[in-house]
C-alpha positions, 0 to 999 in steps of 0.5 A: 778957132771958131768960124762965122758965116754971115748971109750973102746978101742977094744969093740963092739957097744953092750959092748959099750952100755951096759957099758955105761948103766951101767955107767950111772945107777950107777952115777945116783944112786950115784948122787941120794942117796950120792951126792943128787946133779944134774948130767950132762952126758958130753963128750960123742960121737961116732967118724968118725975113728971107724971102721963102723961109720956112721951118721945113728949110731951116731945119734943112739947112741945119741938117745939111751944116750939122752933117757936114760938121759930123763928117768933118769931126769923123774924117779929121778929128779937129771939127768939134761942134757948131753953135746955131744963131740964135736960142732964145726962151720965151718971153725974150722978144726983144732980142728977135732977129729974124734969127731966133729958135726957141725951142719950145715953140719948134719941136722939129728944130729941136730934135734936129739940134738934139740929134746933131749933140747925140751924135756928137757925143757918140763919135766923141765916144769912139776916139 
């Protein structure tokens, strides 16, 4: 089962947070105890065209989604990882949304995505 956030237009980082906790609560429980099948978090972000973007709040949000997806996995087993939107290499402008990471050019977000598979790979480890 895979899981899709989209931005709530017109909304502040705080309801933005909060809806997405909540989002994530309830697909958990039903991937849990319906589905009984593994879930990914995909396509979640934070985009460059949102009033007060920064690197420092993307790489936030992301911490705050990744920890959320660590602790589900650890607490119920049936979280199994999240797919950021979007990566692309340099040279691939074209596909720009707002959106895009590349991690070339974004040393910080970059280890927040490498820490988040680190610890990943470690809880997988420990079942």
């Amino acid at each position: 089962m895979t899981g899709t956030i989209n931005r709530l237009t017109g909304q502040n980082d705080t309801m933005q947070m909060a809806f997405m906790q909540r989002w994530m609560t309830s697909h958990w429980e039903d991937s849990r105890t319906i589905l009984k099948k593994p879930l990914v978090f995909t396509e979640f972000g934070k985009s460059k065209k949102d009033p007060g973007y920064s690197i420092h709040a993307r790489d936030s949000f992301m911490n705050v989604v990744y920890s959320s997806i660590y602790s589900f996995a650890q607490n119920g087993g049936t979280f199994a990882g999240g797919l950021v939107w979007q990566l692309l290499d340099e040279g691939m402008d074209p596909y720009d949304d707002g959106y895009e990471i590349v991690l070339s050019q974004n040393p910080s977000t970059s280890s927040v995505i490498s820490q988040q598979s680190s610890k990943m790979i470690a809880l997988e480890h420990m079942h």
